[in-house]
C-alpha positions in Angstrom: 28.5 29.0 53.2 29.5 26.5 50.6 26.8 25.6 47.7 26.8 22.2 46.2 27.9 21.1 43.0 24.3 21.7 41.7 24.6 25.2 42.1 28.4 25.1 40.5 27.9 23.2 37.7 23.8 24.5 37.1 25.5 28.0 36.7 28.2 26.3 34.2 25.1 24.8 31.8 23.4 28.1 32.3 26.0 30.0 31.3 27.3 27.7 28.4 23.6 28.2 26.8 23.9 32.1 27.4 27.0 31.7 25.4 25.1 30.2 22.2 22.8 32.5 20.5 19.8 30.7 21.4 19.1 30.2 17.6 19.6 26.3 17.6 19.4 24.2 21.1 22.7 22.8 22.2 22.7 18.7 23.3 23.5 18.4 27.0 26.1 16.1 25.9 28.0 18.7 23.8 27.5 20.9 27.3 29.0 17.9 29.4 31.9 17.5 27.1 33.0 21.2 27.0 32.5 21.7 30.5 33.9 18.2 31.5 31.3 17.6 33.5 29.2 14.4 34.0 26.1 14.0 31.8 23.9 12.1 33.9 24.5 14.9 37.0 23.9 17.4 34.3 20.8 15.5 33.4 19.4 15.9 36.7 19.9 19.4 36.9 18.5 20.6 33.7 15.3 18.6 34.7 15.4 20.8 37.5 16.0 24.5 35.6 13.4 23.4 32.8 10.8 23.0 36.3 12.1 26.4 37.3 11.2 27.9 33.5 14.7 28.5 33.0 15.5 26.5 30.2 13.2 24.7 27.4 14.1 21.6 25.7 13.0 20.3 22.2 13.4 17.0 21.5 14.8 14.9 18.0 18.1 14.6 15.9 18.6 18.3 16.6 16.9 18.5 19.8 18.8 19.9 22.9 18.6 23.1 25.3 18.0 26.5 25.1 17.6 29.4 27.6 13.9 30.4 28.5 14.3 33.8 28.5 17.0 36.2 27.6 20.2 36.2 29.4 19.6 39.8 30.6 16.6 38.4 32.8 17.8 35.6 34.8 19.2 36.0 37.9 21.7 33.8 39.6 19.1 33.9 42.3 16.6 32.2 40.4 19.2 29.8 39.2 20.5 28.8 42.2 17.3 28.6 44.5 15.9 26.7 41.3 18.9 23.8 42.3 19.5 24.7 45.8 16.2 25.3 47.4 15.9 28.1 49.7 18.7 30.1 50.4 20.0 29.7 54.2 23.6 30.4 55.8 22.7 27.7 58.7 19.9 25.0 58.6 17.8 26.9 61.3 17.4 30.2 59.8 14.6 29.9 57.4 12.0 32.3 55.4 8.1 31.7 56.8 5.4 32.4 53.9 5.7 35.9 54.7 9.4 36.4 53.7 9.9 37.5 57.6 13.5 35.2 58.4 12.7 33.0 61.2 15.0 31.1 63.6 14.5 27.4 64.3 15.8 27.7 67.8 13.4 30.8 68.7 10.4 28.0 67.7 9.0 28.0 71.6 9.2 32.6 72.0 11.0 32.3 75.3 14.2 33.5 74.0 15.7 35.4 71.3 18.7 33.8 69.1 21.7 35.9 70.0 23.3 35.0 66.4 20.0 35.7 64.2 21.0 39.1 63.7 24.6 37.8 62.3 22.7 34.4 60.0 20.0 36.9 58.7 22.2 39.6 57.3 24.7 37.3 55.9 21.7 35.7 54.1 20.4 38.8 52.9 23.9 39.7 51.1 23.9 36.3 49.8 20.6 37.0 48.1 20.5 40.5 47.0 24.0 39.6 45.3 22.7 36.6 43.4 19.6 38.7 42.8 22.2 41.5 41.3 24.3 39.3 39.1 22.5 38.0 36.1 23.1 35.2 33.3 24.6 37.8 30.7 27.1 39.2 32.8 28.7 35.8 33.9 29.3 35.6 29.6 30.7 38.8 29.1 34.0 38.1 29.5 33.8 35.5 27.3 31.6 37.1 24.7 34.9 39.8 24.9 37.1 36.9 24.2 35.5 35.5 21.0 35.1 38.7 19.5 38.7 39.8 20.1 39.8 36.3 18.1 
């Protein structure tokens, strides 16, 4: 499974406002120009994580971005189903309201999909690892890197 360059470069302005010490917001174009990325895309995104409640923005001369809640509470699950969507290995495994994983192809009951069993425990790994991994570890290394300088 590949994600998209939301999820890529949404984890990259995640992790670049873990990395300041949420005292003052940091301009998306400071975040664009660190992370050579382009600021209208990132523009997009951080629409889409300020939807999710992941990051809050004030507005101004020294206006910008700021993480909603500590590092230490937001998972890359959150982040990425906040750019992603839901979370699916193939297009016709999906979640119903319930959270029971369904199987596009199973739709009429008169057969059973031979490879749900495969999709459905791929996507589970996928989850419960982006539901493991949260903002602040992705910055430790770095935050190990500033402090040895």
């Amino acid at each position: 499974m590949m994600f998209s360059t939301k999820a890529e470069y949404g984890v990259r302005i995640m992790a670049h406002l873990a990395a300041h010490d949420g005292t003052a917001p940091v301009a998306l174009g400071s975040i664009a120009e660190a992370e050579a990325l382009p600021l209208a895309y990132l523009e997009h995104l951080v629409q889409r994580l300020r939807r999710a409640g992941l990051v809050e923005s004030r507005r101004g001369a020294h206006g910008g971005y700021t993480l909603a809640r500590p590092a230490e509470e937001i998972t890359m699950a959150e982040v990425v189903s906040a750019l992603e969507g839901e979370i699916a290995p193939i297009e016709c495994i999906t979640a119903d309201p319930d959270g029971r994983v369904m199987c596009a192809r199973e739709a009429n009951g008169e057969r059973a999909c031979p490879s749900k069993l495969l999709w459905t425990r791929v996507q589970g790994a996928i989850v419960r690892t982006l539901e493991d991994v949260t903002l602040s570890e992705l910055i430790r290394p770095v935050a190990r890197k500033k402090a040895a300088v």
